[in-house]
N, C-alpha and C positions, 0 to 999 in steps of 0.2 A: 913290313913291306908297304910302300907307298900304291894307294893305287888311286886313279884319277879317270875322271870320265871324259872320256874322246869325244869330242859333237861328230869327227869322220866315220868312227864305229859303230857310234850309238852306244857304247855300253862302256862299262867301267874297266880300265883295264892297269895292270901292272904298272908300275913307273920304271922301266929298263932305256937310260940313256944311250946314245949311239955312243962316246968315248966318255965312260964315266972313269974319274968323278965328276969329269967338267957336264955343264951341262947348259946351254943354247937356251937363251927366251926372249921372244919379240913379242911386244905389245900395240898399236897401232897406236900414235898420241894422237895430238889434238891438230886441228887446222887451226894456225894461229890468227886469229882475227876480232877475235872475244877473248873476255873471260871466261873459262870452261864451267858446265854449271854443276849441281851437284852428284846428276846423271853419271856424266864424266870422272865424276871423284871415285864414286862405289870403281867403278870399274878401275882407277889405277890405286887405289887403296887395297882390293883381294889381289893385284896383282901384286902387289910390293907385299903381303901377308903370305901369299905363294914362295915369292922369292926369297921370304926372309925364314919358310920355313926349309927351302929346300938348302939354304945354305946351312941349319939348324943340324941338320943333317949328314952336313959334312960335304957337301956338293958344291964345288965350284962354280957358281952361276955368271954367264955374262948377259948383260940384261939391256937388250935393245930396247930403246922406247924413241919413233922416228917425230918429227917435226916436218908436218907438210905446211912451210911456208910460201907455196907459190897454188894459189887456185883462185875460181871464180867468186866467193866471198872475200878473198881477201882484196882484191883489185876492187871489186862493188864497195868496201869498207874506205877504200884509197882514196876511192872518188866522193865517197861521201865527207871525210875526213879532211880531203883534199890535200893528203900527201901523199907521198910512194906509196907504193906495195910495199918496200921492202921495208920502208919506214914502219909501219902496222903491223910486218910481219916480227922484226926486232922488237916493235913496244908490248906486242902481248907475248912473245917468247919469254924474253923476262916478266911480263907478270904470271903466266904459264910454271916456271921453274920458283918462284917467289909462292906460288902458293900449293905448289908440289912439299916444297920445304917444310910450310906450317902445317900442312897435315901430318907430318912425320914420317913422308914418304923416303927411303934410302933412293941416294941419286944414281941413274940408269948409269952402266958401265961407261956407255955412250948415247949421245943423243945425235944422230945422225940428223941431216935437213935435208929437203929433196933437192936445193939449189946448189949446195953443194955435192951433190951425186950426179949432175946432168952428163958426165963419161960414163956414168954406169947405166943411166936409161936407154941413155941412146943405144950404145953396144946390144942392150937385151932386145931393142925394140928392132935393131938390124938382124937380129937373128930370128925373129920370129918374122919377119917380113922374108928374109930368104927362106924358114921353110915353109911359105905360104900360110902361114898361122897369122897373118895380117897382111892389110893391105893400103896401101896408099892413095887417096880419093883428094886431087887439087891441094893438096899439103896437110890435111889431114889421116891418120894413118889407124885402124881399126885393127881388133880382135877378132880374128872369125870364129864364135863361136862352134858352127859345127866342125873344124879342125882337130876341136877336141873332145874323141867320144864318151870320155867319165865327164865331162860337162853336168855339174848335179851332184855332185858324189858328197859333196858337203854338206848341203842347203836338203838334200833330199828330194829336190826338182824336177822334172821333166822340163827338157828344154819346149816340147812342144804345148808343154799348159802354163809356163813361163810366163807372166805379164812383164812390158818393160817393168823396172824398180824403182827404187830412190836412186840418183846419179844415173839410171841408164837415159841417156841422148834419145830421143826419138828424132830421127832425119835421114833423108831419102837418100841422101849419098852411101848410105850401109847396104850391103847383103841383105843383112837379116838387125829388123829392129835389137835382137839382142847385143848387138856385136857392142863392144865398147870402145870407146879412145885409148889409145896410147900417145897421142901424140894429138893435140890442138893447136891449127895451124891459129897465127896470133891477129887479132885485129888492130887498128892504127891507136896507138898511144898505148898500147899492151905491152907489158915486159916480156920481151922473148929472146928465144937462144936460138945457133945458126942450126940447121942439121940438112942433112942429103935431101931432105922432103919439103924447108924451106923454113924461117922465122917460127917459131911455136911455143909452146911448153907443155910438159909431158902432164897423161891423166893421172888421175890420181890414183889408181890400182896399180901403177906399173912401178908408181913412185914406190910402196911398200916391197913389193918383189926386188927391185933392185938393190935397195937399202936393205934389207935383212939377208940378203944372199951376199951382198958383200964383207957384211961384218958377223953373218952367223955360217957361211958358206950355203950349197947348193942343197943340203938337206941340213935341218937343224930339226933340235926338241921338239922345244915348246911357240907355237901361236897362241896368244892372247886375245878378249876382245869382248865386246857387249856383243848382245845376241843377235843387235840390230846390225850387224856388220856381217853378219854369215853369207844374207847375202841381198846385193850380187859382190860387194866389196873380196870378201873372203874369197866364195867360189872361182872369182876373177884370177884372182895372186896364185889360186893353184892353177889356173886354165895356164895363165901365160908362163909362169915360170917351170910347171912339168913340162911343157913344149918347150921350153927354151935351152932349159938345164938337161932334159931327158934320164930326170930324177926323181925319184919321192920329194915333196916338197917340204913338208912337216910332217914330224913323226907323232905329234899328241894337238889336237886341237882342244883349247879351251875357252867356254863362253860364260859370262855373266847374264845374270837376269837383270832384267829393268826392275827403275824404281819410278814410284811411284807417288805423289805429294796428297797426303790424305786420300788416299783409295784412288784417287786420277790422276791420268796421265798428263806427266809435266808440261806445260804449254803457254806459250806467251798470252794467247788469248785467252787462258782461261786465269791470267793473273796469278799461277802458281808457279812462277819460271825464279829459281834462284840460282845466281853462280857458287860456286864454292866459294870467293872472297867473302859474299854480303851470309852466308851460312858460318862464317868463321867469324865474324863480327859477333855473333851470338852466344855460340858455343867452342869448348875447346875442339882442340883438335884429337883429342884421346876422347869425349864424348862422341864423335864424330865415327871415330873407328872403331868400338865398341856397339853402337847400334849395326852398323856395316857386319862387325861378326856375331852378334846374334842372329842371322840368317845365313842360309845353305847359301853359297855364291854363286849358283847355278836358278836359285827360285825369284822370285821377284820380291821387292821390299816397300814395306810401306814409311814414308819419311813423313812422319811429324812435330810438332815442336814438344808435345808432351812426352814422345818418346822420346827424344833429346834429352827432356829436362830427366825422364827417367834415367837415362844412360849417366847424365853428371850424376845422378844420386846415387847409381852404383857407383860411380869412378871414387866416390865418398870412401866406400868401404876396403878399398887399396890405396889408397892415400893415406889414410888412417893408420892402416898397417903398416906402410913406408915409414910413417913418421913416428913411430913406436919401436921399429926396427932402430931408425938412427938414434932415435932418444938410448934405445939399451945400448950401441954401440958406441957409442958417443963418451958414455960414463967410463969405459975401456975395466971394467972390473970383472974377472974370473965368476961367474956364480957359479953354484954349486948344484944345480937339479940340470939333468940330462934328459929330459923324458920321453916316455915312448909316442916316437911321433915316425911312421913310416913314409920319410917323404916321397920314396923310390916309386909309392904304386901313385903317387898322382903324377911323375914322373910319366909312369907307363901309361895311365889313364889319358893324358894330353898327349903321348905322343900314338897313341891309338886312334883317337879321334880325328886328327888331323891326317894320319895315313888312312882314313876313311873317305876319301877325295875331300881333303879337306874338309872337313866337318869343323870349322871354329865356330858353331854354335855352341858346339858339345866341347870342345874344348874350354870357352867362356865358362862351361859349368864346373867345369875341373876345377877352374881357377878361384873361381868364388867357393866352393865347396873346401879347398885349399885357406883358403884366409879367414871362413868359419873353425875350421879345426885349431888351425896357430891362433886366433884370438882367443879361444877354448881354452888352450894352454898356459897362453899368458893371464888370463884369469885365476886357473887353477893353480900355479906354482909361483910364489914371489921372487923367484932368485933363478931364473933360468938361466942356465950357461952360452959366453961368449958365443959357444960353437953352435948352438941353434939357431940363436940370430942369424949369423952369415951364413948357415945354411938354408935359409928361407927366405934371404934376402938373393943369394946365388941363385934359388927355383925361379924367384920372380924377372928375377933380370933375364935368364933363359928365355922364357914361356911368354909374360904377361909384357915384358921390355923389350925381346929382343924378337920374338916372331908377331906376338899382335898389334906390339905399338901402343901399348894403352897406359903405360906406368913408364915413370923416369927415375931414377936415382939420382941425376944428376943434377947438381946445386944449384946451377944453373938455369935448369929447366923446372926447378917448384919455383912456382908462384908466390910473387910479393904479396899480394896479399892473404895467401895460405903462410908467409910467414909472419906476415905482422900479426894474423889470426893467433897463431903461437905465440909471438909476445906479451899478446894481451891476456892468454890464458897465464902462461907465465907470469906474470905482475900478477895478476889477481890472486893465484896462490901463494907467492909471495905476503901480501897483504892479508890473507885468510892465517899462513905462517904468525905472522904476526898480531893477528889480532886473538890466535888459540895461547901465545903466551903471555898476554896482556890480560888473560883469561877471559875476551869479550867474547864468550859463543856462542852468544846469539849472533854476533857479524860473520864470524867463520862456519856455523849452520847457515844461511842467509844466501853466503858466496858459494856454499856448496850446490845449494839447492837451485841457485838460479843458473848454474853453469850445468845441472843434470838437467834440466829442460830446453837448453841447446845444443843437448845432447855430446856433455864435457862430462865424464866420469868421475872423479876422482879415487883414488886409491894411497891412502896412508901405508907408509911401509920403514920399517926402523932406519931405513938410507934418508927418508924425505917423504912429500908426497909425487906421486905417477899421475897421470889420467891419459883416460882412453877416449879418443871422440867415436862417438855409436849415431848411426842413422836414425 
């Protein structure tokens, strides 16, 4: 049984969908105006590991991820740029989904925009204005906070020890400093849309409520989000949309921890700001997701280039085993040893771990504990049977392929130069072949030995010779 921890509850609870199997999940994207940085990634990287487990499971997932292309960075970017908004907004949307891609993210069900939802803002924004849950001040139109008394119930706040926040407006046309925008009336050369209150464009809290109620309805599963969104982002979408819908809003809140670039906090000033593109320039993108699940996705992480480089050196020891898989399958020959290999309880071991609110730390261990045991094997037995192979190449494509993202079998997806690496192992044994029947063995000891120190194995076997690459 799944269980996962509520930020609304505080505590860990069952996974029980409203109409299972299907099952509702919204994520908050990005404001397109930049490249998003690596902050950004952890958080749609456990969410796409989330979603790839709950489908793992047999769950129908529809998987909202919105695109707020109209705000106040993105018009500041316009002007800088000196094009549209909407131009800035189109040029990093596709670099946004372009680099979603090469993380190995699966693409949202939908990706809704807030500019194409302005019938749906408005509609919610009129309805919280008739039941006094907002108000209208010279064309701009506000959130009254005390309208609604679970105000807090996420964040764990009292509204009266409440500081404004990040996004909260301080200005004297509010009630109450907390209130927030729904609706910015527009200033001269601003992009805006007509409404009953006058030229504007909607805030950005009401953008996310109206976009995930439309395409996940009035109550859905799962909310997604870094931690730094609870609030007042978060809190907001449930303020306005329970007043609006006069529903439960989400049924499972879930948050991610901050990361962190060598122990501090990521920040332009302090020179350790990287996007996900210039982090991808470095490392793969299975390095990438692999340091991401060795931490709890709820604790904070620390990102540095030595653990990266660590992370490729494990990704070493599945890749290895990938390409030892294809090498046996590949020959398409019957062997004859079937050995006792119980793949069922690592089976049950990953899929425990990850019903542990996601635990893919402890799942990463499953995996690697997995690929010690089958090279075990392959060591011990010279003639393992067809059916082992696909069956341990079946667990990885499951587990390590199809919910963490960190292994490919697809031909297309290994690396040119991890094949030419193989070709040139290949020729060299070749040439060692031949220089053991020319009886020169001092060259074919020589080519042994210097391919065991880059850690190339070899293995003579009465089919030919094998080798194994070892870290």
């Amino acid at each position: 049984m799944l269980k996962i921890y509520n930020t609304l509850s505080r505590k860990v609870e069952e996974f029980a969908p409203i109409s299972p199997p299907n099952v509702g999940l919204y994520i908050c994207g990005p404001t397109v105006y930049d490249y998003f940085h690596i902050g950004n990634a952890r958080t749609f990287i456990m969410a796409d590991m989330i979603r790839r487990y709950l489908e793992y499971k047999g769950f129908k997932v529809k998987f909202v991820m919105n695109i707020t292309d109209i705000d106040d960075k993105i018009i500041k970017k316009s002007v800088e740029e000196k094009i549209s908004a909407s131009e800035i907004a189109r040029k990093y949307t596709e670099a946004f989904l372009e680099d979603l891609n090469r993380l190995k993210i699966k693409p949202a069900t939908v990706y809704p925009k807030a500019t194409e939802h302005m019938d749906d803002i408005l509609k919610m924004i009129e309805i919280l204005i008739d039941s006094t849950a907002a108000y209208n001040v010279n064309g701009n139109v506000f959130y009254d906070v005390s309208a609604f008394k679970s105000y807090g119930k996420l964040s764990g706040k009292k509204t009266d020890e409440i500081e404004a926040g990040a996004r909260v407006e301080v200005m004297e046309e509010k009630k109450n400093p907390l209130d927030f925008a729904l609706w910015k009336k527009s200033k001269e050369g601003e992009p805006s849309w007509k409404s009953k209150w006058g030229n504007g464009r909607p805030g950005w809290h009401i953008e996310c409520s109206a976009m995930s109620c439309k395409h996940l309805g009035e109550t859905f599963d799962i909310h997604a989000g870094g931690n730094d969104l609870i609030f007042p982002h978060h809190e907001n979408e449930i303020a306005q949309s329970e007043v609006s819908n006069q529903k439960t809003f989400v049924k499972y809140w879930i948050h991610f921890g901050f990361l962190n670039i060598n122990k501090e906090k990521m920040s332009k000033s302090l020179g350790n700001f990287f996007t996900a593109r210039d982090v991808l320039a470095k490392y793969s993108a299975e390095a990438i997701r692999l340091l991401f699940a060795q931490a709890h996705y709820r604790g904070p992480i620390d990102f540095t280039d030595e653990l990266l480089a660590a992370s490729e050196k494990g990704l070493e020891k599945l890749t290895n085993l990938r390409d030892a898989i294809e090498s046996a399958l590949s020959k398409n020959k019957p062997g004859e040893v079937d050995p006792d290999f119980n793949l069922q309880s690592f089976e049950k071991r990953f899929n425990e771990a990850l019903d542990d609110d996601i635990n893919t730390s402890q799942a990463v261990a499953v995996i690697f504990d997995f690929v010690k045991e089958v090279n075990r094997k392959i060591s011990e037995f010279e003639n393992l049977n067809i059916d082992f192979y696909i069956k341990i190449k079946e667990f990885l494509i499951r587990t390590a392929g199809n919910v963490l993202g960190i292994i490919n079998f697809d031909a297309e997806d290994v690396k040119s130069d991890s094949l030419l690496e193989n070709n040139l192992i290949g020729l060299l044994i070749e040439i060692r072949q031949k220089a053991k029947k020319e009886k020169n063995f001092q060259l074919a000891d020589e080519i042994r030995k210097k391919l065991e120190e880059y850690g190339v194995i070899l293995k003579d076997t009465k089919d030919g010779t094998d080798y194994l690459k070892r870290n």
